[in-house]
N, C-alpha and C positions, 0 to 999 in steps of 0.2 A: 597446508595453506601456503600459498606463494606470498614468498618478502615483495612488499613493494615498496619499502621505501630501507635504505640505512642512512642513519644520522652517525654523523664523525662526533669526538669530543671538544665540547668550545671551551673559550677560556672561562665561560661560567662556570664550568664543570671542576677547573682546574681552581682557580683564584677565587678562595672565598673570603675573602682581605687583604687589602694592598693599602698600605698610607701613600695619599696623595696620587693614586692613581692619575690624576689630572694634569700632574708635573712631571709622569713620567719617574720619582724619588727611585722606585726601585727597581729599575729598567737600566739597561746597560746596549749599546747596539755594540757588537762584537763581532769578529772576523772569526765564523769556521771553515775549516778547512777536513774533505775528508779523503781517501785514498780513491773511494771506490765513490759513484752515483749513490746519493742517500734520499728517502724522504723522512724529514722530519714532521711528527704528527704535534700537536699540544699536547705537552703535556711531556716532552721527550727529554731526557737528563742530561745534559751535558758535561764533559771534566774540561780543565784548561791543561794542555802543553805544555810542559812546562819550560821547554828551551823555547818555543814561539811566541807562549803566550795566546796562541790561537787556541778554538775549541773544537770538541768533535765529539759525538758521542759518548757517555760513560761505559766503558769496557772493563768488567772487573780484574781480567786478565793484563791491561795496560800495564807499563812498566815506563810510559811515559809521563805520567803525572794525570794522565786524563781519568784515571780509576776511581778519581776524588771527586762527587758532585761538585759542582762550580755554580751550575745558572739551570734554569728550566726555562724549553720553547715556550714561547705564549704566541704562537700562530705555526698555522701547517706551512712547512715551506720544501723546496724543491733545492738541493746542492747537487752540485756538479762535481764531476771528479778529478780532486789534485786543482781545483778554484779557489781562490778566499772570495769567500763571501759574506758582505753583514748582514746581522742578525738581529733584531731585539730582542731581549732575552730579560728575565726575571734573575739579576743576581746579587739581591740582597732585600732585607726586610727593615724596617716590620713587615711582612705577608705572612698569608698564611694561604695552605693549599692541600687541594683533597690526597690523600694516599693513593686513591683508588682510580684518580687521573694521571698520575705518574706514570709514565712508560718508559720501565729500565730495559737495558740491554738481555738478553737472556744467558748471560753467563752469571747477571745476580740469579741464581737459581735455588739458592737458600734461602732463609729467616734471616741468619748472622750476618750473611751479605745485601741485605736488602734493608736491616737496621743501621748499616754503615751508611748507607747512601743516605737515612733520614738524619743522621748525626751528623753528616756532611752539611746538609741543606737546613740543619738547625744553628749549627755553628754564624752561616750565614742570615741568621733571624731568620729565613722562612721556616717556618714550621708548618709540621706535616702535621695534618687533622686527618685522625683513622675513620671519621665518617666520611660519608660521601656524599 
């Protein structure tokens, strides 16, 4: 049978509680910055710089602070490369958010590396919900 339609992941998929969603509480708009043309999809993990203070993709290989979850996308967006650009972004709680929308880099390629990342984003009140 032929695909006729693909559906992307929404933030319904990702966000299954936000306090005060209405005010924005735990929303941050942020300047990433990447080397190379990125898209980022919902749901995509960001670390922060930690000489800039910008963000960019969670890389578990980083040696520059960005290996640490910091925020998560909550909208698809388009970066340019070697641009800053703002972002809204999810970095801090109370939220809570599916596991199963999370989209890490693929150098988490283990268990032990992919618990870190939710340690990361618990530290920050989101918390990771294993359902989906």
């Amino acid at each position: 049978m032929t695909v006729q339609f693909v559906d992307t992941s929404r933030f319904s998929n990702l966000v299954k509680h936000e306090l005060w969603p209405e005010t924005g509480y735990c929303r941050k708009e942020v300047t990433v910055n990447e080397a190379a043309i990125k898209t980022y999809a919902v749901g995509t993990v960001l670390g922060k710089v930690t000489a800039t203070g910008k963000y960019k993709i969670a890389v578990e290989t980083a040696v520059d602070g960005s290996k640490v979850a910091a925020a998560v996308v909550i909208s698809d967006a388009s970066i340019a490369a070697a641009t800053d650009t703002k972002l809204v972004v999810l970095v801090k709680g109370p939220a809570e958010v599916s596991q199963g929308a999370l989209v890490l880099d693929a150098t988490y390629n283990d268990q032990a590396k992919k618990d870190a990342v939710y340690a990361s984003l618990e530290a920050l009140n989101i918390n990771v919900l294993t359902t989906n």
